[in-house]
Residue frames relative to the residue before (quaternion, step in Angstrom):
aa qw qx qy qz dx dy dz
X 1.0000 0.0000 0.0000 0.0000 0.00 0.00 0.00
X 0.3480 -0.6137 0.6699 0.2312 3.72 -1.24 0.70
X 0.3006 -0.6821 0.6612 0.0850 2.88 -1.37 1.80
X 0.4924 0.7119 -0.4739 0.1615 4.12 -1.23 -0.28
X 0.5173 -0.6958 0.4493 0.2156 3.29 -1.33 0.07
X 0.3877 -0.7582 0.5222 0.0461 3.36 -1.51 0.71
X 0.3061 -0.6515 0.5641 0.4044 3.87 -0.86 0.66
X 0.3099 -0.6895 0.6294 0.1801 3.54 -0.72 0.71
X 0.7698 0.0218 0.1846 0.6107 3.43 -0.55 -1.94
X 0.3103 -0.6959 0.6057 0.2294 3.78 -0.71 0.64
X 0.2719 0.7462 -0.5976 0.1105 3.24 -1.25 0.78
X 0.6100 -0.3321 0.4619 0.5516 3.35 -1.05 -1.09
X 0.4529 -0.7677 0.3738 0.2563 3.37 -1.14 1.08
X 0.4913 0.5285 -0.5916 0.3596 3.51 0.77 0.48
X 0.3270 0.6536 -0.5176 0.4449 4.02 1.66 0.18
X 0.2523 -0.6348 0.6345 0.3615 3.52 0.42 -1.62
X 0.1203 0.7652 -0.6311 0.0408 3.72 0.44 0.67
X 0.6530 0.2112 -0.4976 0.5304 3.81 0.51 0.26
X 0.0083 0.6353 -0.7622 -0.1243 2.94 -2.32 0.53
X 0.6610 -0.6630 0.3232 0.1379 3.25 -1.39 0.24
X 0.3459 -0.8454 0.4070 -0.0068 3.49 -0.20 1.50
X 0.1359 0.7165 -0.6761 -0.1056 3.71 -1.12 0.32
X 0.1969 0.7184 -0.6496 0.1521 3.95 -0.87 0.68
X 0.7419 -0.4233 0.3824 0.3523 2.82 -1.97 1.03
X 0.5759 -0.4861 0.5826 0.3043 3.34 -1.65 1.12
X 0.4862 -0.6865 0.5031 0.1980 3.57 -1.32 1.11
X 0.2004 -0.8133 0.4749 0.2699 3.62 -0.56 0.35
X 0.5892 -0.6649 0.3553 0.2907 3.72 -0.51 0.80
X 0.2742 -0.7873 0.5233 0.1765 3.70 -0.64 0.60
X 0.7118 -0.1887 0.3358 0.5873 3.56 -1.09 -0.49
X 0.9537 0.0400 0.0162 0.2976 3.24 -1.13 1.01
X 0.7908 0.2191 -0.4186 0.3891 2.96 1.37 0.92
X 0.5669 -0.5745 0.4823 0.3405 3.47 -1.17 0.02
X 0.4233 -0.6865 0.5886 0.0553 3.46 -1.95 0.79
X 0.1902 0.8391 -0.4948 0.1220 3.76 0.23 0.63
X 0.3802 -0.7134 0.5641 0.1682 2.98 -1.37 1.67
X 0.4283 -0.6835 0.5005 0.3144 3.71 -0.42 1.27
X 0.2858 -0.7168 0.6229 0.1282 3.15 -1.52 0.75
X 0.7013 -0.1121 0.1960 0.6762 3.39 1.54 -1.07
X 0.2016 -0.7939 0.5663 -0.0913 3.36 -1.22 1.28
X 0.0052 -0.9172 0.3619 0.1665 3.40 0.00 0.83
X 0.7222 -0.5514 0.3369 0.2467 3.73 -0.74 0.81
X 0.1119 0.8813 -0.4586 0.0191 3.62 0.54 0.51
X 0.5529 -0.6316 0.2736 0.4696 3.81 -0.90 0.72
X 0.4705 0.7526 -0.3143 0.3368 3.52 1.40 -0.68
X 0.5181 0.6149 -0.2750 0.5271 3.49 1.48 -1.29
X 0.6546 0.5058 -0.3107 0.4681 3.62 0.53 -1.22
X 0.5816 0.6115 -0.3636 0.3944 3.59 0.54 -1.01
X 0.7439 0.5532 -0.1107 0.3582 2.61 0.56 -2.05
X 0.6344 0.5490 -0.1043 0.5341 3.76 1.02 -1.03
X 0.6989 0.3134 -0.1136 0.6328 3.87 1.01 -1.16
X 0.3414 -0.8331 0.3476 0.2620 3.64 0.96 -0.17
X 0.1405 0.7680 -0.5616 0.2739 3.30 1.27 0.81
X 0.7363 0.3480 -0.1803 0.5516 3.78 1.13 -0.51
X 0.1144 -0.8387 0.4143 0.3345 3.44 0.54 0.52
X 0.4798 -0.6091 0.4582 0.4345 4.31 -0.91 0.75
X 0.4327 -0.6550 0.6122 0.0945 3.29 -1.89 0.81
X 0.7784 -0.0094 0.0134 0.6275 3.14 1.41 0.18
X 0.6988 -0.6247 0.2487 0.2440 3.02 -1.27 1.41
X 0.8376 0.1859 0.0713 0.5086 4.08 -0.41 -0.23
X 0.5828 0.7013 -0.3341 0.2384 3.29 0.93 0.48
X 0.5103 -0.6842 0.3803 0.3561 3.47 -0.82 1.91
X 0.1935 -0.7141 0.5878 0.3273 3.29 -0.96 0.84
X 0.3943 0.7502 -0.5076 0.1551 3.50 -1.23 -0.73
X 0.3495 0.7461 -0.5609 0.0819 3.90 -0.09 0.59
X 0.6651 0.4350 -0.5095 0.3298 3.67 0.06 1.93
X 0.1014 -0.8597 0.4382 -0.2420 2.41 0.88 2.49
X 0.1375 -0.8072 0.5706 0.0635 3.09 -1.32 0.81
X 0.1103 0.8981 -0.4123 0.1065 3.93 0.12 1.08
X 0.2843 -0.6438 0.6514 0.2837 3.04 -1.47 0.09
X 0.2567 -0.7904 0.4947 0.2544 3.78 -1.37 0.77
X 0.3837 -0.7548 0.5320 -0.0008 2.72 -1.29 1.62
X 0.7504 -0.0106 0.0658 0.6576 3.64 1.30 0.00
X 0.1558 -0.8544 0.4956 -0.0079 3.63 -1.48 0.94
X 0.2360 -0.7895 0.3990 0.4022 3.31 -0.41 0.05
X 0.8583 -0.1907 0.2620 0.3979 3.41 -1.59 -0.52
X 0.6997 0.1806 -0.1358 0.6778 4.45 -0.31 0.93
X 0.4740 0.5252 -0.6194 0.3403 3.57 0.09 0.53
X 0.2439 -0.8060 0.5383 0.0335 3.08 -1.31 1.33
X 0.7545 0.5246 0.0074 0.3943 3.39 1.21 -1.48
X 0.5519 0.5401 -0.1845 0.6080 3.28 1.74 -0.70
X 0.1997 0.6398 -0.7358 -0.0964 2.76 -1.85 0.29
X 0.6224 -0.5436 0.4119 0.3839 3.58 -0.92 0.34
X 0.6978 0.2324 -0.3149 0.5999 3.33 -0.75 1.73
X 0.4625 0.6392 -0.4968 0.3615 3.53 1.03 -0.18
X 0.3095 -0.6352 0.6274 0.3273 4.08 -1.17 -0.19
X 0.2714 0.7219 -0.6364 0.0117 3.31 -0.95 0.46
X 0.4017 -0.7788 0.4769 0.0685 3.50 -1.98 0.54
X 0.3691 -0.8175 0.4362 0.0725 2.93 -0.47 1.26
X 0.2734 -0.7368 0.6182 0.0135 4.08 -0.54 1.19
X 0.6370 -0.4554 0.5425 0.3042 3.15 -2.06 0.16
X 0.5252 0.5269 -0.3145 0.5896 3.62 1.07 -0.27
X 0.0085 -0.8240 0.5654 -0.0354 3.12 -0.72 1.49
X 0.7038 -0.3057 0.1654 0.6196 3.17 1.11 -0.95
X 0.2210 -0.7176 0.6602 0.0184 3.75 -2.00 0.51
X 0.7153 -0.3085 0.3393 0.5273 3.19 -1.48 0.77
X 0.1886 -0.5968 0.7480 0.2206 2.90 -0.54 -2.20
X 0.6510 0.3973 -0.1925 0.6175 3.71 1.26 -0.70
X 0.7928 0.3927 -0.4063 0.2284 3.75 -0.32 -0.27
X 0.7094 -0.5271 0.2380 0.4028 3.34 -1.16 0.19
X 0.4335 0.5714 -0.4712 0.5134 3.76 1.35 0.39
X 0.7053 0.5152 -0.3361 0.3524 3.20 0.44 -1.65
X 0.6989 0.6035 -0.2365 0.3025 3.31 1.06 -1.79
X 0.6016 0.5862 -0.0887 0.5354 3.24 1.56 -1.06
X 0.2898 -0.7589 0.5010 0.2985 3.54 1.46 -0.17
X 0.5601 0.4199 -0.5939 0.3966 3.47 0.29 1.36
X 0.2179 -0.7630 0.5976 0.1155 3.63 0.30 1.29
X 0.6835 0.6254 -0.3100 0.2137 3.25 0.48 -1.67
X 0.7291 0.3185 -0.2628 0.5458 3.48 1.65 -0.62
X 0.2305 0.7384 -0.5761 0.2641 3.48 0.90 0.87
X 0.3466 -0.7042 0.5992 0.1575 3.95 -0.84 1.38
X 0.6473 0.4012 -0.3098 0.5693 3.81 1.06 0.33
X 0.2601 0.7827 -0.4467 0.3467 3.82 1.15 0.59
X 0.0145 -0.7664 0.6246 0.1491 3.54 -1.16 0.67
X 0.3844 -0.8035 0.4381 0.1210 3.53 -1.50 -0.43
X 0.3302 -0.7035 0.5088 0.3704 3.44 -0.29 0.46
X 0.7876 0.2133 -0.2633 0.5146 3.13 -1.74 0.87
X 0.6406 0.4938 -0.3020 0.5046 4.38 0.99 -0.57
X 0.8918 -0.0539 -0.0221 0.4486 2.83 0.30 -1.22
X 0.7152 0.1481 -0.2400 0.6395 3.59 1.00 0.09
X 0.5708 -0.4380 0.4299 0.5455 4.34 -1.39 0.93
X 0.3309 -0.6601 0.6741 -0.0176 2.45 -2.08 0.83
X 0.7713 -0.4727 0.2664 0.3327 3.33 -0.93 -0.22
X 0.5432 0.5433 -0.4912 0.4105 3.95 1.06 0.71
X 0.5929 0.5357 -0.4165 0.4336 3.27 0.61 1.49
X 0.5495 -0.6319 0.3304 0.4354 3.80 -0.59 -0.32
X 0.6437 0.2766 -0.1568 0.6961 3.23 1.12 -0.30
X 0.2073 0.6984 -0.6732 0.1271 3.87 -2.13 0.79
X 0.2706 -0.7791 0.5104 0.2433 3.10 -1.18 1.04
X 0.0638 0.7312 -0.6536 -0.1845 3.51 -0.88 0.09
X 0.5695 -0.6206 0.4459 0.3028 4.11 -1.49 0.25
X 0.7260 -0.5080 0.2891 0.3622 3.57 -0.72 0.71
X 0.7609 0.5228 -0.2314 0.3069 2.97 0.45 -1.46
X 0.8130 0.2168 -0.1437 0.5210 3.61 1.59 -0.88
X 0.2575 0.5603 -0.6252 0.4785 3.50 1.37 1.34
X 0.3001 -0.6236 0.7160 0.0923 2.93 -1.91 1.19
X 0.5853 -0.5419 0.5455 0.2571 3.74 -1.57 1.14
X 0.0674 0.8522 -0.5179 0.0317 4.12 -0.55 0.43
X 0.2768 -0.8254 0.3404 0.3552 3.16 0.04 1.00
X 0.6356 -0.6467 0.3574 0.2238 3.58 -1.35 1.00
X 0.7532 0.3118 -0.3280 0.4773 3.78 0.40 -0.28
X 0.4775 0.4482 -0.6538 0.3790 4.44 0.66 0.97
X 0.8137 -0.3326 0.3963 0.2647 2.28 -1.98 -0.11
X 0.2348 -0.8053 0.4188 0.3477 4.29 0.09 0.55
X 0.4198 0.6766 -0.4067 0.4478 3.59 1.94 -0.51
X 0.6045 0.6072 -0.1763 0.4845 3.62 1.08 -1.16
X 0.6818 0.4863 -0.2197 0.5003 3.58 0.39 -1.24
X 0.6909 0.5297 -0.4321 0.2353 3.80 0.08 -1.63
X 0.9097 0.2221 -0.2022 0.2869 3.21 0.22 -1.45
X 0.2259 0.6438 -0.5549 0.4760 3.54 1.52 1.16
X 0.6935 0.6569 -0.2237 0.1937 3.86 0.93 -0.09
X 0.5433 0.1469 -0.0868 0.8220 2.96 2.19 -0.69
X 0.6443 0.5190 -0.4232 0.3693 4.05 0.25 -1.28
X 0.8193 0.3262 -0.2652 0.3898 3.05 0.17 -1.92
X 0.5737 0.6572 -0.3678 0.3219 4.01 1.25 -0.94
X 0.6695 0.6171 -0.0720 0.4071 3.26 1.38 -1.39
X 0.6620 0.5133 -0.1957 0.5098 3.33 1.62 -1.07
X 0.4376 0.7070 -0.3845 0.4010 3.06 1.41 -0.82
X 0.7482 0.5623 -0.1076 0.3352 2.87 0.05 -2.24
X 0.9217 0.0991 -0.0944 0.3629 3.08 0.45 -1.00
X 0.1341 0.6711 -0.3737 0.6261 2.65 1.63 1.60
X 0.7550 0.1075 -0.2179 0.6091 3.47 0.29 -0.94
X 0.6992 0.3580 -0.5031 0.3603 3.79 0.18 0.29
X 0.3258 0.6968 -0.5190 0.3728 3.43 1.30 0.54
X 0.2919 -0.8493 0.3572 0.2567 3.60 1.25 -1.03
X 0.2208 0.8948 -0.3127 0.2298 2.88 2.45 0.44
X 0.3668 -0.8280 0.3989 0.1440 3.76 -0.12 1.13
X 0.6311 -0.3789 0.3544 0.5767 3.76 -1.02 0.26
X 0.8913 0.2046 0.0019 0.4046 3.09 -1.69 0.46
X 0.5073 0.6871 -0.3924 0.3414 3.73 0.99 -0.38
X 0.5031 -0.5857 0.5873 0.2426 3.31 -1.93 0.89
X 0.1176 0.7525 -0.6382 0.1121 3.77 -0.66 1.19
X 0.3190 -0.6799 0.6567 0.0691 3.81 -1.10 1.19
X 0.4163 -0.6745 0.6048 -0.0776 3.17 -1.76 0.89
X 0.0530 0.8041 -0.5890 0.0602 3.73 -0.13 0.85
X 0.6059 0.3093 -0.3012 0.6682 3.49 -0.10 1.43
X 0.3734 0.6500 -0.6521 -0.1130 3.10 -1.61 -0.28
X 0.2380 0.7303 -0.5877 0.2540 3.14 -0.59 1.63
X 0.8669 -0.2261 -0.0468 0.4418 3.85 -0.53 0.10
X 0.5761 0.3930 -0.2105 0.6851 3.67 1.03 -0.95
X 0.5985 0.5809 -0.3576 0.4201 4.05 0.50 -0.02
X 0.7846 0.3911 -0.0155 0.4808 3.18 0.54 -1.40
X 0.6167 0.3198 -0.3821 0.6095 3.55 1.28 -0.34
X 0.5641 0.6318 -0.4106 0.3376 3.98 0.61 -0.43
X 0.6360 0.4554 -0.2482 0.5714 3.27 1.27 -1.28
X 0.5821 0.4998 -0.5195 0.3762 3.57 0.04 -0.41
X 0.5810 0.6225 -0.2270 0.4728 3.42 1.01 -1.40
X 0.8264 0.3058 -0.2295 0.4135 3.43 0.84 -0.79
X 0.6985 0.4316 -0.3192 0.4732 3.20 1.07 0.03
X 0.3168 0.6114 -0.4180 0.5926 3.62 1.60 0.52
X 0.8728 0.2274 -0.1676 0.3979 3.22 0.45 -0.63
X 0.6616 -0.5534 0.1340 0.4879 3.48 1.41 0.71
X 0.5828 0.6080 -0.4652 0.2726 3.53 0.96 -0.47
X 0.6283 -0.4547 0.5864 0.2338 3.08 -2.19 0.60
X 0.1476 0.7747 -0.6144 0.0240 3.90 -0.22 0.83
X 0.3479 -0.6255 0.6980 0.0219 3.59 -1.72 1.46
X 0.0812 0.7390 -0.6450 -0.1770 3.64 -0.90 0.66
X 0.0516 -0.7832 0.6192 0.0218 3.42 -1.33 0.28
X 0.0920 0.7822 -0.5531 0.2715 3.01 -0.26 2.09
X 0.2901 -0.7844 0.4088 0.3653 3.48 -0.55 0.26
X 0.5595 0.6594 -0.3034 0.4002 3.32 1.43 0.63
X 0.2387 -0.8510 0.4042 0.2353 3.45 0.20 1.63
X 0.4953 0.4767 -0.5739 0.4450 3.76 0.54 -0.27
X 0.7371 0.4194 -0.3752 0.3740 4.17 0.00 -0.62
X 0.4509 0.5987 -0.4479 0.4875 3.36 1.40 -0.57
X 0.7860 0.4033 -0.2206 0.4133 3.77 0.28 -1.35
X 0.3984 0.6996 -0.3426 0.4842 3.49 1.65 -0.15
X 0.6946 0.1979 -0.2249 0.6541 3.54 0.15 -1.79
X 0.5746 0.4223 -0.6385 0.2895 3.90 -0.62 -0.21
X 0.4508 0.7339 -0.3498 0.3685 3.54 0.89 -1.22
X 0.8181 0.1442 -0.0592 0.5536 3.30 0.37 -1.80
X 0.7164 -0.3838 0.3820 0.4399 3.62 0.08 0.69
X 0.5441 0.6056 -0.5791 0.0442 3.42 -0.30 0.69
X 0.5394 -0.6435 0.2725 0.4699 3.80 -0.07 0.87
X 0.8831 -0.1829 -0.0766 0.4253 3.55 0.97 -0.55
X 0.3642 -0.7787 0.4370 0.2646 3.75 -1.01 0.11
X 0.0416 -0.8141 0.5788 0.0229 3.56 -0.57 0.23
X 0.2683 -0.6824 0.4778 0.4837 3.38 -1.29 -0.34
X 0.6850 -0.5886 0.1955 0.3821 3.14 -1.32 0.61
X 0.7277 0.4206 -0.4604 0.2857 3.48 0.19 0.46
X 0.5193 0.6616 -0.3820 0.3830 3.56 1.87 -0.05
X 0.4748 -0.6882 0.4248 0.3471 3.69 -0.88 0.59
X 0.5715 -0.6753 0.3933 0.2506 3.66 -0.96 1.16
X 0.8435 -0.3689 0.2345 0.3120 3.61 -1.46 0.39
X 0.7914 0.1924 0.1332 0.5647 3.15 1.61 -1.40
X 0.3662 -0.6028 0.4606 0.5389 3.38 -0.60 -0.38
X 0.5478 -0.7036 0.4364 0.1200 3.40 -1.29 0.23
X 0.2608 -0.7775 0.4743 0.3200 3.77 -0.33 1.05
X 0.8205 0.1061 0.0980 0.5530 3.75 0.71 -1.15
X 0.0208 0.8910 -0.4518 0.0400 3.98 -0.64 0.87
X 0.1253 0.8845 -0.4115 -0.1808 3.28 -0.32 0.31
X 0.6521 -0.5043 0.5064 0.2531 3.45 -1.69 0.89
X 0.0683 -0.8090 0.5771 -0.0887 3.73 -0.67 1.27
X 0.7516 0.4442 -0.1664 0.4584 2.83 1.24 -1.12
X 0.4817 -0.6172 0.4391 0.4408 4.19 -0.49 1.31
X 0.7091 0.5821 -0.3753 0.1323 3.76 0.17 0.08
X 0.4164 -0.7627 0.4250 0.2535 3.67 -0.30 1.44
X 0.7914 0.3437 -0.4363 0.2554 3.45 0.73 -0.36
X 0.2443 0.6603 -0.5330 0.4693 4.03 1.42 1.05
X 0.4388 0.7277 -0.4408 0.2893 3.29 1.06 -0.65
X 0.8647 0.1568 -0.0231 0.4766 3.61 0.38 -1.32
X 0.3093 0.6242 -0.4561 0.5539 2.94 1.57 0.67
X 0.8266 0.3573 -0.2517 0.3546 3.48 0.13 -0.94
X 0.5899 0.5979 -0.3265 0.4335 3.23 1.50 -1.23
X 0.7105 0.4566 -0.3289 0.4225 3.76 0.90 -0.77
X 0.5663 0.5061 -0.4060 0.5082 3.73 1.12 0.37
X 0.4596 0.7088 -0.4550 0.2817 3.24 0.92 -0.39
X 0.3376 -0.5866 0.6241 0.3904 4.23 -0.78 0.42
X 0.5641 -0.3153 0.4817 0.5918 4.07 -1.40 -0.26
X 0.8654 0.2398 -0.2978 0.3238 2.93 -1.88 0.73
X 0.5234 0.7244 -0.3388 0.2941 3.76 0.96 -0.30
X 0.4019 -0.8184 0.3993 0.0958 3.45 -1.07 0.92
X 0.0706 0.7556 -0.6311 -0.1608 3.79 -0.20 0.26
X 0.2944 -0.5356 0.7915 0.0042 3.18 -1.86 1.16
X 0.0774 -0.6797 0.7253 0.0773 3.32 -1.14 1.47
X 0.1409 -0.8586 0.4566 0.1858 3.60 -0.23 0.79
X 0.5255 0.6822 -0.4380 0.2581 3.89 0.75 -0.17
X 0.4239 -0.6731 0.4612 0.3930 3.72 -0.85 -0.21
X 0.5870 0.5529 -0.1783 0.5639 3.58 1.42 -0.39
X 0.2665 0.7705 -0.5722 0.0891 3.78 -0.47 -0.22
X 0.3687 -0.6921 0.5654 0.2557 3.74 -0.61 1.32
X 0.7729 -0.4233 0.2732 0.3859 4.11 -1.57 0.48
X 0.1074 -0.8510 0.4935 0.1440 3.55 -0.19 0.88
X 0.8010 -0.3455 0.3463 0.3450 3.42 -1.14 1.60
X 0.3053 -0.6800 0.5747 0.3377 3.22 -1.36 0.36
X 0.5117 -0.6077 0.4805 0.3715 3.89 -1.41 0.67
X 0.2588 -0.5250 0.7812 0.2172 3.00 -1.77 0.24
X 0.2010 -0.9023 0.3600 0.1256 3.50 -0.59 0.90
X 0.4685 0.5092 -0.4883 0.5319 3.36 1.79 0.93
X 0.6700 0.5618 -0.3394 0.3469 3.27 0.95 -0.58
X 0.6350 0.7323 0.1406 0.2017 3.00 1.33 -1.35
X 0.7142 0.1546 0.2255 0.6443 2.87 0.61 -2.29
X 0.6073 0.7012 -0.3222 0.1887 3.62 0.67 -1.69
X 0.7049 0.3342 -0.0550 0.6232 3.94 -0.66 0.09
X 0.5555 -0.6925 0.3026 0.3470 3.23 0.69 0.96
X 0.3243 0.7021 -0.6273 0.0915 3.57 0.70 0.22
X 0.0305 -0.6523 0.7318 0.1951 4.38 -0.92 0.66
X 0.2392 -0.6056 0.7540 0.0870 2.51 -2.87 0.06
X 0.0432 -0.8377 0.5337 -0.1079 2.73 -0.57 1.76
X 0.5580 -0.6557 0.4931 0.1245 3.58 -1.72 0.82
X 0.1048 -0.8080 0.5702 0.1050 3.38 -0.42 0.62
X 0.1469 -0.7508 0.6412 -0.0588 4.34 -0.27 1.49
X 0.8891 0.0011 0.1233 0.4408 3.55 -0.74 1.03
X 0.1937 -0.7154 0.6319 0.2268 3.24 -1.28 -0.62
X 0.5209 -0.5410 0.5988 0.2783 3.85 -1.21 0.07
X 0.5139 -0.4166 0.6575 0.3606 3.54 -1.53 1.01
X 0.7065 0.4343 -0.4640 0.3113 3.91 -0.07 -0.56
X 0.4455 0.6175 -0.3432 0.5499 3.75 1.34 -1.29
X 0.7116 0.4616 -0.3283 0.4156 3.68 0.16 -1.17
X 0.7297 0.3279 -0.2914 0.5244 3.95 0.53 -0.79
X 0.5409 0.6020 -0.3830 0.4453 2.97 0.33 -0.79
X 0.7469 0.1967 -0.3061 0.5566 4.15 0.15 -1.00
X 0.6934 0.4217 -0.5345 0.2361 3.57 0.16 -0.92
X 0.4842 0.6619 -0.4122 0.3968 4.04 1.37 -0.24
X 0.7363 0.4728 -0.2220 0.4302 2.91 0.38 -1.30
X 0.5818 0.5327 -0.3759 0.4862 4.05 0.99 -1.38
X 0.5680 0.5711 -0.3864 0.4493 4.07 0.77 -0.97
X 0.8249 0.4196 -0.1924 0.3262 3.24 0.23 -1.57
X 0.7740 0.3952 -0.2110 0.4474 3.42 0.96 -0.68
X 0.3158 -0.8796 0.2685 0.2334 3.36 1.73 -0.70
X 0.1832 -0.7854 0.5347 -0.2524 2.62 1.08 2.05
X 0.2607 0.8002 -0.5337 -0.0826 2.72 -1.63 1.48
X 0.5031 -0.7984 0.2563 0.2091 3.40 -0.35 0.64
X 0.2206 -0.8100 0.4936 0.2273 3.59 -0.49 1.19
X 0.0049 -0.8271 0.5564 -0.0798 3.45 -0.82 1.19
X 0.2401 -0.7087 0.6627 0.0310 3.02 -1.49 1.04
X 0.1821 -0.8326 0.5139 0.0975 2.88 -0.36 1.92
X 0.3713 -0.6545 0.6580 0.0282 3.50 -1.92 0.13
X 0.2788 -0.7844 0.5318 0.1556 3.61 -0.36 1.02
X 0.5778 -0.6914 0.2061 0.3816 3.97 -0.20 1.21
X 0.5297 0.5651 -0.4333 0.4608 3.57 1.17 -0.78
X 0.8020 0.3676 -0.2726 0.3839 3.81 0.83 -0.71
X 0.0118 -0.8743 0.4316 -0.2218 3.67 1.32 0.96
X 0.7603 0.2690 -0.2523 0.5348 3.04 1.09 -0.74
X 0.5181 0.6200 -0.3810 0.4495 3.36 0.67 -0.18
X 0.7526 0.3874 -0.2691 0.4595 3.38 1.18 -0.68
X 0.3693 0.7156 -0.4410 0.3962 3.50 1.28 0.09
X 0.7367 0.4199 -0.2198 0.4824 3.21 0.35 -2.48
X 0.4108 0.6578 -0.5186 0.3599 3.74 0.54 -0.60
X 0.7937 0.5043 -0.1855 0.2851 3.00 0.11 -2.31
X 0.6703 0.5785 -0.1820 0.4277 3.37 1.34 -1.49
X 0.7560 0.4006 -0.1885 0.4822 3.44 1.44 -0.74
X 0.7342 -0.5460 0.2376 0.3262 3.35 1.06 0.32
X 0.5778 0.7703 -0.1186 0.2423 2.88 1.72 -1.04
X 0.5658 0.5849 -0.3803 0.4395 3.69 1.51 -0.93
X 0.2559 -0.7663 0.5377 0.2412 3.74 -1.33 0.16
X 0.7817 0.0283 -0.0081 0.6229 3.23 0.33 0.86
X 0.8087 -0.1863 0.2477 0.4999 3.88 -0.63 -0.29
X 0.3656 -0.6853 0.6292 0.0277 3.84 -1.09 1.37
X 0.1582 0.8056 -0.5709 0.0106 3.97 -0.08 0.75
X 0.2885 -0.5587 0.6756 0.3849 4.11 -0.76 0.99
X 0.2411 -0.5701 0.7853 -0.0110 3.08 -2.05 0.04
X 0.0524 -0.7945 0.6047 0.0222 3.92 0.51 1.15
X 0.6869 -0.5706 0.3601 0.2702 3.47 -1.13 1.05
X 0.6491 -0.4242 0.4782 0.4124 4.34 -1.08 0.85
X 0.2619 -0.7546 0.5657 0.2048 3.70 -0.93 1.12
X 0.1170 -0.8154 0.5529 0.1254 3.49 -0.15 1.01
């Protein structure tokens, strides 16, 4: 039987929108794979998903989609797999493949997109299916606590990282610093940039100092410098013009969440003027996905996680909601005996 948990009634988690599930191990179809989770990581999106800021696409469904596994069974047209292989499982589930996004190699804005943990269970259980085509290869002897939250955080940061437009060597601020934060910056300081965080959370403050960031602030105070490129981590719209007004002329904010409370209205000399843009970050591309998990290898990204045995899934939510995780929430389903 498949142990894990389900958004029942969305709310605020002192409701309890997860509860706890046993059902028959799923059986794989054409083209996909079965994987006993090793480690699932906790993403802010989950919260959404759970508090209903996202509203569910389907009834009882396990959220979670930064799964680490091993495959324990396939279906029919698997090529890449083999049983015992590792593989990872993203928020990308699946696309057309046929429209003019896909065609254009932006899948990520395909209007026929699915999701892990959204639209089909995810990965707060012991067992999940996900389809070949968007399982990532992982190498077998790390740590899987290590791996999860390289799956949406570190995939996501990426992304919205490079649509930050943050130049060589450039001077780029942080608003937030939690999981998809902290692996982004690493990323950015690999690659030479000056990075500001501004969080109102002093344990993350002592985080980015940790990893080399030049400074820390809280998140509404105005950074050290002005600022070539920033992104918005944190679900709140009213950082919004906070950040944009640090920007240097020409500078980019990237608002990378899927969720964002009502952002403030702009003043639009302060604001916008001097070319300053604001850009959205939707999803990511199977390419986004290779593209970081290379790069996270090569440079040796690592992630600071506070793990969470699975029975305590919820527990790691209200954390999340309360500020409380350091760095990156990872379940940890129980030794298959």
């Amino acid at each position: 039987m498949l142990s894990g948990w389900v958004v029942d009634r969305p709310g605020p988690m002192v409701t309890e929108p997860l509860v706890k599930v046993r059902r028959p191990v799923p059986e794989p179809g054409p083209g996909e794979l079965l994987l006993r989770v090793e480690a699932c990581g906790v993403c802010r999106t989950d919260l959404h998903l759970a508090e209903g800021d996202l509203p569910p696409r389907r009834r009882e469904t396990v959220p979670g989609h930064e799964v680490v596994g091993r495959v324990v069974a396939y279906g029919p047209g698997v090529a890449r797999f083999r049983e015992g292989d590792r593989a990872g499982v993203a928020w990308l589930r699946g696309t057309c493949g046929i429209c003019r996004y896909c065609a254009a190699g932006h899948e990520n804005l395909c209007p026929r997109s699915t999701y892990t943990g959204w639209d089909a269970d995810g990965g707060f259980a012991d067992f999940t299916l996900v389809p070949e085509d968007y399982a990532y290869g992982l190498p077998g002897d790390q740590d899987p606590a290590q791996l999860a939250p390289l799956l949406c955080a570190g995939i996501i940061g990426y992304r919205a990282l490079r649509r930050s437009a943050l130049p060589p060597g450039g001077r780029l601020g942080i608003y937030g610093f939690g999981a998809s934060a902290h692996l982004a910056a690493q990323v950015a300081l690999a690659e030479g940039a000056t990075v500001h965080v501004l969080t109102r959370s002093a344990v993350a403050r002592e985080l980015a100092l940790s990893l080399g960031a030049a400074s820390v602030g809280g998140a509404y105070d105005p950074p050290p410098e002005p600022l070539d490129a920033a992104v918005l981590f944190a679900p709140v719209g009213d950082l919004v013009p906070v950040a944009l007004a640090a920007l240097d002329r020409g500078g980019t904010l990237a608002v990378a969440g899927i969720h964002l409370t009502d952002i403030p209205v702009l003043n639009y000399q302060r604001h916008l003027f001097q070319e300053r843009e604001l850009r959205s970050v939707t999803s990511n591309t199977r390419q986004d996905g290779r593209e970081f998990l290379a790069l996270a290898a090569r440079i040796g990204i690592r992630a600071t996680v506070t793990p969470y045995p699975l029975d305590r899934a919820d527990q790691a939510l209200t954390d999340l909601a309360a500020d409380r995780v350091n760095g990156a929430a990872v379940l940890i389903p129980p030794p298959h005996v």
